[in-house]
N, C-alpha and C positions, 0 to 999 in steps of 0.2 A: 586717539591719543588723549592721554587727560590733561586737564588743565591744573594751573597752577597761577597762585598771587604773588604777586612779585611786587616792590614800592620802589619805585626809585624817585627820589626827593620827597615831594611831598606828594606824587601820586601812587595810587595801588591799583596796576593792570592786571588781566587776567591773562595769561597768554600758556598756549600749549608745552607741555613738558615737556624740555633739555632731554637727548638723549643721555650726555652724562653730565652726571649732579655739579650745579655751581654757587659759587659761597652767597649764600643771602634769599636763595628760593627755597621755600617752602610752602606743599603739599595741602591744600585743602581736605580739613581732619574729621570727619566725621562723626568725630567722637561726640557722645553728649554732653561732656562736660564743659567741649568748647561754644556749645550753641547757644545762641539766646535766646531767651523768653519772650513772648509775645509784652509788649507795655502795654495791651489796650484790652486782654483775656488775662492775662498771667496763664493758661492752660497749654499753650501747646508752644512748639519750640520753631523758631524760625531757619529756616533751611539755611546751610552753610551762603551757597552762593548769591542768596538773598541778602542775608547780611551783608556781605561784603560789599554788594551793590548800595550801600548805604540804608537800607529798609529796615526800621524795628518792630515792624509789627506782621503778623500772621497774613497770610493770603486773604483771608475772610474778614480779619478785622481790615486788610488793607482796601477790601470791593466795597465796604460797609462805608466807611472814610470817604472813599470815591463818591459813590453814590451819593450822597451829600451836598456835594460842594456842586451848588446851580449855576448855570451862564448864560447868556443869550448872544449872538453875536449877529450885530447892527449893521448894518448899511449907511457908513456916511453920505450924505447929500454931497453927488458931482467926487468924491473921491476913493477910498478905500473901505476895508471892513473895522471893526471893534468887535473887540470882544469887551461884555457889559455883565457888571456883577451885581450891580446897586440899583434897585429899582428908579431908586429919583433921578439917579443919571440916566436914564434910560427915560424919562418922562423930559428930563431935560435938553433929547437932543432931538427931541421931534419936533420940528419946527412947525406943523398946524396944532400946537397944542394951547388951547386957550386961556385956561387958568393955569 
């Protein structure tokens, strides 16, 4: 079955098409004119259902992006995990640390 975006309030689901048509769904459009442009290439066009999912950028600029962004994740002394983005907090939470 295909699917279809549907908002009701302020959200916008994606849920399988109505057998028959009702007021306010509409069809995901494949046209090009409704697609949008990559913001991070301007070259290629962003897939309908990608957009919708809130994404503005191309599949490749969106792995490039990813790839990027580094983390470590910590082991608290006697309790849970962190996730650690800043090096000096990560120097700061090791307790045999001298200087």
């Amino acid at each position: 079955m295909p699917l279809v975006v549907t908002q009701r309030g302020d959200r916008t689901m994606l849920v399988r098409k109505p057998k028959s048509p009702k007021i306010g769904v509409t069809p995901v459009r494949e046209h090009h004119a409704h697609q949008l442009i990559c913001t991070c290439c301007y070259a290629v066009r962003v897939p309908p259902m990608r957009s919708h999912l809130g994404y503005t950028t191309c599949l490749d600029c969106g792995e490039k992006a990813a790839r990027q962004v580094k983390h470590t994740i910590v082991p608290m002394n006697k309790s849970n995990y962190i996730a650690c983005f800043d090096t000096d907090t990560l120097k700061q939470l090791n307790p045999k640390r001298t200087t």
